[in-house]
C-alpha positions as CSV (number, residue, x, y, z in Angstrom):
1,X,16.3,-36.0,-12.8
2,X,18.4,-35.5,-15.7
3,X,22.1,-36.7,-16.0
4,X,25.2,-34.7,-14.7
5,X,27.9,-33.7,-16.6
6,X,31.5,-34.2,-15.2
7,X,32.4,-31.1,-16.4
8,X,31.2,-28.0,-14.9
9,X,29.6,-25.8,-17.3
10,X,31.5,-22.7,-17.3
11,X,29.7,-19.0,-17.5
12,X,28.9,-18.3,-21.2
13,X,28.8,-21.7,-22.0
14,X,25.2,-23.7,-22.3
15,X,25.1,-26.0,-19.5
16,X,26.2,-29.3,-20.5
17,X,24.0,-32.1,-18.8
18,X,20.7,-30.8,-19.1
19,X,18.5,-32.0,-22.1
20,X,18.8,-30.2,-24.8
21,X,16.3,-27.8,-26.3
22,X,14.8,-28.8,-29.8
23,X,14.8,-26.1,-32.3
24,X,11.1,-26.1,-32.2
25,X,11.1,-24.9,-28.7
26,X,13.6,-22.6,-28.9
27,X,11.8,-20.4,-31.7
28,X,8.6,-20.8,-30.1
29,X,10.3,-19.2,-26.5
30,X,11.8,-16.6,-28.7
31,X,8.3,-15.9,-30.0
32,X,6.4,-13.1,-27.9
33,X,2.6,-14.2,-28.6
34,X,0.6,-15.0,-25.5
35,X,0.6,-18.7,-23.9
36,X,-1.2,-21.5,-26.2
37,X,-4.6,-22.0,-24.9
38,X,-4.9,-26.3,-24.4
39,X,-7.6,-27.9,-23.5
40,X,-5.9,-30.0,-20.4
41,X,-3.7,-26.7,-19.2
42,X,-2.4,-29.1,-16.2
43,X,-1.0,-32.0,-18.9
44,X,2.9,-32.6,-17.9
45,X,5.3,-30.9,-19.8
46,X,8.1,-32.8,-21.1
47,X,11.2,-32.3,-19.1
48,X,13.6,-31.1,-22.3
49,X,10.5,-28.5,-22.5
50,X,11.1,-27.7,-19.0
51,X,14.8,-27.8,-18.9
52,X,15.0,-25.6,-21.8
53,X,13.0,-22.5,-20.4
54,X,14.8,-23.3,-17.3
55,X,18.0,-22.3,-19.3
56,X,16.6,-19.3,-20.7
57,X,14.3,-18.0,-17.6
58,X,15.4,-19.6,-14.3
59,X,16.8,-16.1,-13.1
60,X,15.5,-16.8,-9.0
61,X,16.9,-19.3,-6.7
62,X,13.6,-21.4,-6.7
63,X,13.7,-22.1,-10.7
64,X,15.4,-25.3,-10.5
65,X,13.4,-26.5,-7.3
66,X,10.8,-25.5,-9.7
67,X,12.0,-27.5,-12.6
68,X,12.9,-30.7,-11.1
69,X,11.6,-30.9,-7.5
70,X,10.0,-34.7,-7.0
71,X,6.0,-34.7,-6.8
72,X,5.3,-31.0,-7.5
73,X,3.0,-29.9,-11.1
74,X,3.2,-28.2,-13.6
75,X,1.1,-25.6,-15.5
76,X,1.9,-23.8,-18.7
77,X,3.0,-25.5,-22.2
78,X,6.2,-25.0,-23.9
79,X,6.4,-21.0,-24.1
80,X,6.5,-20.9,-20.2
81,X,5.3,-22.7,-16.4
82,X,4.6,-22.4,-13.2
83,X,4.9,-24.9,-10.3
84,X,2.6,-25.8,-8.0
85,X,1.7,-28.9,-5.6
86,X,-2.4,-29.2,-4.4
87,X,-3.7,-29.4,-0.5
88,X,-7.2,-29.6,-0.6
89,X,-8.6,-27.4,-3.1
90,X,-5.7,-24.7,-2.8
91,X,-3.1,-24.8,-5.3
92,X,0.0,-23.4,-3.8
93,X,2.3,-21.6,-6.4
94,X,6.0,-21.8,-6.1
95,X,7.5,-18.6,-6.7
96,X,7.7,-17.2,-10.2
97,X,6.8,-18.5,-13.8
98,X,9.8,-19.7,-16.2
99,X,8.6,-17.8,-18.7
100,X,9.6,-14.5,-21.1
101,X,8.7,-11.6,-18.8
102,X,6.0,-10.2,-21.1
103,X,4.4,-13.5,-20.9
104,X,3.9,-13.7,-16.9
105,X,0.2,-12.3,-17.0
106,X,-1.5,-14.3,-19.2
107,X,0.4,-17.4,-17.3
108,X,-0.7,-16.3,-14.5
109,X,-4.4,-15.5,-15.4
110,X,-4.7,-18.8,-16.6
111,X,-3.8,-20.5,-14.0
112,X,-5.8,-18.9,-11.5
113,X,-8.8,-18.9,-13.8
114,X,-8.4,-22.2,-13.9
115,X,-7.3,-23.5,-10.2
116,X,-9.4,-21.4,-8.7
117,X,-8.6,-20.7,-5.0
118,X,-4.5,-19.8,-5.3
119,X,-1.8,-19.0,-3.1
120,X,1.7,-17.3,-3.7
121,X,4.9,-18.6,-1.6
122,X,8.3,-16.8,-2.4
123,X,6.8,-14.3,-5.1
124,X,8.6,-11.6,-6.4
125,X,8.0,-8.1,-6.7
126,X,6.8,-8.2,-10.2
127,X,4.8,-11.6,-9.4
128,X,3.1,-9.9,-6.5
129,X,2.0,-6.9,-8.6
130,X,0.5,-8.8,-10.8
131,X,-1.4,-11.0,-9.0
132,X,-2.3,-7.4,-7.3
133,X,-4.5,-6.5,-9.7
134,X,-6.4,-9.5,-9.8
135,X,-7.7,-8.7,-6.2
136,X,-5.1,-10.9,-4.1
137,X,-4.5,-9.9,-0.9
138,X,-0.1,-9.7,-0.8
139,X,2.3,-9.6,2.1
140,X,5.5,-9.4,2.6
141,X,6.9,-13.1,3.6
142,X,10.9,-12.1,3.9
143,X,13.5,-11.1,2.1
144,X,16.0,-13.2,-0.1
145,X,19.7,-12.6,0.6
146,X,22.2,-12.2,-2.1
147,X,26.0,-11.8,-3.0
148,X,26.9,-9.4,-5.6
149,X,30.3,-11.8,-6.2
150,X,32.1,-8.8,-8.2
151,X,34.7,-6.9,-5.8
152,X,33.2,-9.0,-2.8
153,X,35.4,-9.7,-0.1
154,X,35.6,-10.8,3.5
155,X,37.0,-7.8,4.9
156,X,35.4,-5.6,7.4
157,X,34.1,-5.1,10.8
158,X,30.9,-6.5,10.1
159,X,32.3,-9.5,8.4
160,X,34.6,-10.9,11.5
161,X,32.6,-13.9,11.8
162,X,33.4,-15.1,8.2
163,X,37.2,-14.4,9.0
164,X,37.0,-16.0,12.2
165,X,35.7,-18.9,10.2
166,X,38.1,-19.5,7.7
167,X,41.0,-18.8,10.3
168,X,39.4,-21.7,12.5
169,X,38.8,-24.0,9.7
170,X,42.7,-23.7,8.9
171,X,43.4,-24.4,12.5
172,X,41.9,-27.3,12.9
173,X,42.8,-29.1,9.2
174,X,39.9,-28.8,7.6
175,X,39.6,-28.9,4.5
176,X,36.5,-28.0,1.8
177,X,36.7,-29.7,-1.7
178,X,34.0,-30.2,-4.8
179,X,33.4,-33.5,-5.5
180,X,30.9,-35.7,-7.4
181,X,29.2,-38.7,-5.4
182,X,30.8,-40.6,-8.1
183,X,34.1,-39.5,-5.6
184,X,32.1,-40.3,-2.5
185,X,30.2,-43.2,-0.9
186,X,26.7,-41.6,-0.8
187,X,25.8,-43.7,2.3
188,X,28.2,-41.6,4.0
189,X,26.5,-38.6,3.0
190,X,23.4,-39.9,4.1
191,X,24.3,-40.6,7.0
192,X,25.5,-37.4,7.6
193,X,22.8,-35.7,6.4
194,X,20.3,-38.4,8.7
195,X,22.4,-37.0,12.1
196,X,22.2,-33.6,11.1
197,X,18.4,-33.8,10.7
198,X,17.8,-35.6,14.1
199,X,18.8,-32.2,15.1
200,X,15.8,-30.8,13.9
201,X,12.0,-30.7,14.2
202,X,11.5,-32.6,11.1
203,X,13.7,-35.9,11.7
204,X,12.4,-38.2,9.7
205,X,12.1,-37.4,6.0
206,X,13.2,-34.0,3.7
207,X,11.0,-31.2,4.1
208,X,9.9,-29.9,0.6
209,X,8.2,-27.7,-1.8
210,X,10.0,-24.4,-0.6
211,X,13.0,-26.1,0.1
212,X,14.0,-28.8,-2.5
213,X,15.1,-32.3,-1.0
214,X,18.2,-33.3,-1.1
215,X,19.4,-36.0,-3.8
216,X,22.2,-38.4,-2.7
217,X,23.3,-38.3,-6.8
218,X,24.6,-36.0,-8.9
219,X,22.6,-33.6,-10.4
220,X,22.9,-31.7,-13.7
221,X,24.6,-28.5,-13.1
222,X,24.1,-28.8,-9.3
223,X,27.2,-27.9,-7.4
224,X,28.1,-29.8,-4.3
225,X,31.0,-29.0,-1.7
226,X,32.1,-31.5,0.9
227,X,34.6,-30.6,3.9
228,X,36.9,-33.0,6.0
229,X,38.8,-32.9,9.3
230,X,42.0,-33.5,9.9
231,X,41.4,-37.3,9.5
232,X,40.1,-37.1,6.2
233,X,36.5,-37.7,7.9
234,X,33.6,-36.1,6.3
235,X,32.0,-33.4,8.8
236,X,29.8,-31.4,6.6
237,X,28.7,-30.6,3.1
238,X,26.4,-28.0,1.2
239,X,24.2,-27.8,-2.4
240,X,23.8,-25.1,-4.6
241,X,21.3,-24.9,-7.5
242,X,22.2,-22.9,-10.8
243,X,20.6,-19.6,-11.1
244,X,20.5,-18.9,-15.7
245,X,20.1,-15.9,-17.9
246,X,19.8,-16.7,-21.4
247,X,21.5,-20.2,-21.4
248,X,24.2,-19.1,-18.8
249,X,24.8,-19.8,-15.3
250,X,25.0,-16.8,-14.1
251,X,25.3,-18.0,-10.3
252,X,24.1,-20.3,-8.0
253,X,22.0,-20.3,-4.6
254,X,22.6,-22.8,-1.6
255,X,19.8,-24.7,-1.1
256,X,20.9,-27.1,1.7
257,X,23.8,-26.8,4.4
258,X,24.3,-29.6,6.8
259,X,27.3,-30.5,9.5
260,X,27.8,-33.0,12.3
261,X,26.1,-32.5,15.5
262,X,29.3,-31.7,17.7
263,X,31.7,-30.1,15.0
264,X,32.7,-26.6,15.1
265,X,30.0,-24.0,14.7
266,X,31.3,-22.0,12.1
267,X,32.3,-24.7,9.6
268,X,28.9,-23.6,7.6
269,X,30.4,-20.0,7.2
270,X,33.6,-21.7,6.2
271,X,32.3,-23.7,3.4
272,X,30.1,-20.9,2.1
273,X,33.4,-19.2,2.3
274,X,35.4,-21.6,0.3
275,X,32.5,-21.6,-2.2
276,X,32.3,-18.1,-3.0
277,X,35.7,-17.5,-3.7
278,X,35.7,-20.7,-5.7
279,X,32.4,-18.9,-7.8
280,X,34.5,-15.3,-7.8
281,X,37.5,-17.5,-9.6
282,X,34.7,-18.4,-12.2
283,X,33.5,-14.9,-13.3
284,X,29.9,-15.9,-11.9
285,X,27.7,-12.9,-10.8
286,X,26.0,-13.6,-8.1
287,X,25.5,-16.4,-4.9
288,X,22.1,-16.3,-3.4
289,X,21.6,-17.7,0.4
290,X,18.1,-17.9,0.3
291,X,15.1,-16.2,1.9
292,X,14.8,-14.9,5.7
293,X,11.3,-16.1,6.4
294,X,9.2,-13.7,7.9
295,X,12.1,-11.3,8.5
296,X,12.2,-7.6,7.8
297,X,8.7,-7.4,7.5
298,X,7.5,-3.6,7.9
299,X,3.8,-2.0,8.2
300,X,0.8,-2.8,6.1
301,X,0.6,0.5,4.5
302,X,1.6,-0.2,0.8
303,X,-0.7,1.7,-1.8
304,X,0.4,-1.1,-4.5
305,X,-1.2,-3.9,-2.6
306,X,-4.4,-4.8,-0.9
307,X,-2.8,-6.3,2.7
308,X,-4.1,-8.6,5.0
309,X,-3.9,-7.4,8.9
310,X,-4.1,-11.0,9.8
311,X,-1.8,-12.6,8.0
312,X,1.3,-9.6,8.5
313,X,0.2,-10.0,12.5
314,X,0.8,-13.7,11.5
315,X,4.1,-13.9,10.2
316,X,5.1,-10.7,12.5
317,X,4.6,-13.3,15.4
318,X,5.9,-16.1,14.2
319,X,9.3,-14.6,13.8
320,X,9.4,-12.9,17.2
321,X,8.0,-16.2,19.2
322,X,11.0,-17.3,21.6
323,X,9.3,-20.5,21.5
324,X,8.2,-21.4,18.3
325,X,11.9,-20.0,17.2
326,X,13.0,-22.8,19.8
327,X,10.8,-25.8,19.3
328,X,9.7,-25.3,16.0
329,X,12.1,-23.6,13.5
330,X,14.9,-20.8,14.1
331,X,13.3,-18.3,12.3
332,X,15.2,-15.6,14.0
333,X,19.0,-17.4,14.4
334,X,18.5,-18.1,10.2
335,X,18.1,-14.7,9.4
336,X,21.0,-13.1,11.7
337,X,23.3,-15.9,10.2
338,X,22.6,-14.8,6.4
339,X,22.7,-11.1,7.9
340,X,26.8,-11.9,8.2
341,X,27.4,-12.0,4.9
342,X,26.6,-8.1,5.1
343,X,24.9,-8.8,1.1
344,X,22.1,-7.1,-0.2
345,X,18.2,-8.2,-0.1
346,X,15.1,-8.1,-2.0
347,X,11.7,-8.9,-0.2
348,X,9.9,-12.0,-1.1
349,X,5.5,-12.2,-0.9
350,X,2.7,-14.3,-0.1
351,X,-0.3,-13.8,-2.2
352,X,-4.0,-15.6,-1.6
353,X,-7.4,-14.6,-3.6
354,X,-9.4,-16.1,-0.5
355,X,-10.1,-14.5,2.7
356,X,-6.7,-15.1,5.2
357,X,-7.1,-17.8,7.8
358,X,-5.0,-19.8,10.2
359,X,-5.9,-22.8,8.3
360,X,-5.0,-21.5,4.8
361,X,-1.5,-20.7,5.8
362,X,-1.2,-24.0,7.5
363,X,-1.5,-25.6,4.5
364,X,1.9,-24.8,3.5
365,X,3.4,-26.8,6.2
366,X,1.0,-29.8,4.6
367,X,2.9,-28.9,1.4
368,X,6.3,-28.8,2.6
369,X,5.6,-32.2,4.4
370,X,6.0,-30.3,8.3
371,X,2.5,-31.7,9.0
């Protein structure tokens, strides 16, 4: 993981921590031609390489995740990648390529000329309508929620909850700051972050792959907000991963949001709070919250894409099962929580070029480190 800068990098300004980009690369990502054909497509790419295109093409919230995520691989060369992590013989993509938009197709191709048997998490629109016409079967897999920052505020009917929130946080002394770990004792983060999870189904390590793990460190251009009680005592803390458009943070998306089992409920909603108005002060665009898994998924009747009954019936169930949503993760309880932020959405896919079974999409919980 590369170094991070004490300074945050300001809008407009190329993100100071992460490797720089050799003049080489940058005129060979300027250059349009299709992808470099190499005889070991899957050989690493160097992580300036990475970090560059990153800089350049990271527009979704899963670009960094897809940069620097632990144990994940990569397929491309220095115009463009993809990540992906292997179960069995399926290689499991990771949203979209970092590449120039014209190039996405012949990345794409590539890879799944290569690899074989291929699945899509988290694809976009435009990912999904490529892969499309190469036979896959696509569904919808739930829509990523986002903050258009520009003229947002918290007022409203629909937006009570956030004002409840921040009201409540000022009642009771709380208080939400940035710092660096470099200002912190990162075994006190850890341990907060360690109670929080024994909350959950997953207690004993970081689920992955389609959520990054958290690093107790500082990260380039990673964004971290801590919040204390009254005491000074640190109750809760969130992460948020640049989002870049041509060298520029453009925004950010919150990857991780954890709190003390026992502190108030809606000291999540206040830190997101305190965090968009801190992103507003910048001049950034745009905060994304993430995906809704399995949410807002309508009928199978699409003309662009070739569906799967199975696997919409699938994720359909999933997110209405009282007790899966109880035992196994809140599918439900996640997506009305994002829904307060009253932001806008765009629907996320699942793609797979082999015949849809209960196996094949259990192999993403084998990838994420559920199972």
């Amino acid at each position: 993981m590369p170094s991070f800068s004490a300074q945050v990098p300001k809008p407009g300004r190329n993100p100071a921590g992460l490797p720089p980009l050799g003049r080489a690369a940058i005129d060979t990502a300027a250059d349009a031609r299709p992808l470099r054909r190499t005889s070991d497509p899957a050989m690493p790419i160097a992580l300036d390489v990475r970090a560059g295109l990153l800089r350049e093409y990271g527009t979704s919230g899963y670009a960094y995740a897809a940069t620097f995520q632990p144990d994940i691989e990569h397929f491309g060369d220095e115009r463009g990648f993809l990540a992906y992590r292997t179960v069995g013989k399926t290689a499991l993509v990771l949203a979209d390529p970092i590449a120039p938009r014209e190039l996405h197709a012949d990345l794409l191709e590539r890879f799944v000329t290569a690899k074989g048997d291929v699945g899509f998490w988290c694809a976009s629109r435009a990912t999904a309508e490529i892969v499309a016409r190469m036979g896959f079967f696509v569904n919808e897999m739930g829509p990523e929620n986002r903050i258009e920052l520009e003229g947002y505020n918290f007022s409203g009917r629909s937006k009570r909850a956030l004002r409840l929130a921040i009201n409540r946080a000022a009642k009771l002394g709380h208080i939400t700051r940035e710092c660096s770990f470099r200002e912190l004792e990162a075994a006190q983060v850890k341990a907060l972050s360690d109670a929080w999870r024994q909350q959950r189904t997953v207690r004993t390590r970081e689920v992955s792959f389609l959520n990054r793990p958290m690093a107790f460190e500082d990260e380039a251009d990673v964004r971290k907000f801590f919040t204390f009680d009254a005491d000074g005592k640190l109750i809760a803390f969130s992460s948020y991963d640049p989002v870049y458009t041509g060298g520029r943070i453009v925004g950010y998306c919150n990857h991780i949001k954890r709190h003390l089992p026992g502190v108030d409920s809606l000291v999540a909603n206040a830190m997101t709070c305190h965090a968009i108005t801190t992103f507003q002060q910048e001049g950034l665009k745009l905060l994304l919250l993430g995906i809704s898994p399995f949410a807002d998924i309508k009928g199978i009747d699409d003309d662009a894409f070739k569906r799967s009954w199975w696997i919409w019936r699938c994720f359909r169930t999933a997110y209405r099962n009282p007790m899966l949503n109880r035992l196994v993760y809140p599918l439900r309880s996640l997506h009305e929580h994002k829904r307060q932020y009253c932001g806008t959405t765009e629907q996320t896919y699942y793609a797979t070029n082999r015949r849809p079974s209960l196996r094949r999409i259990l192999k993403v919980l084998r990838a994420c480190g559920v199972v």
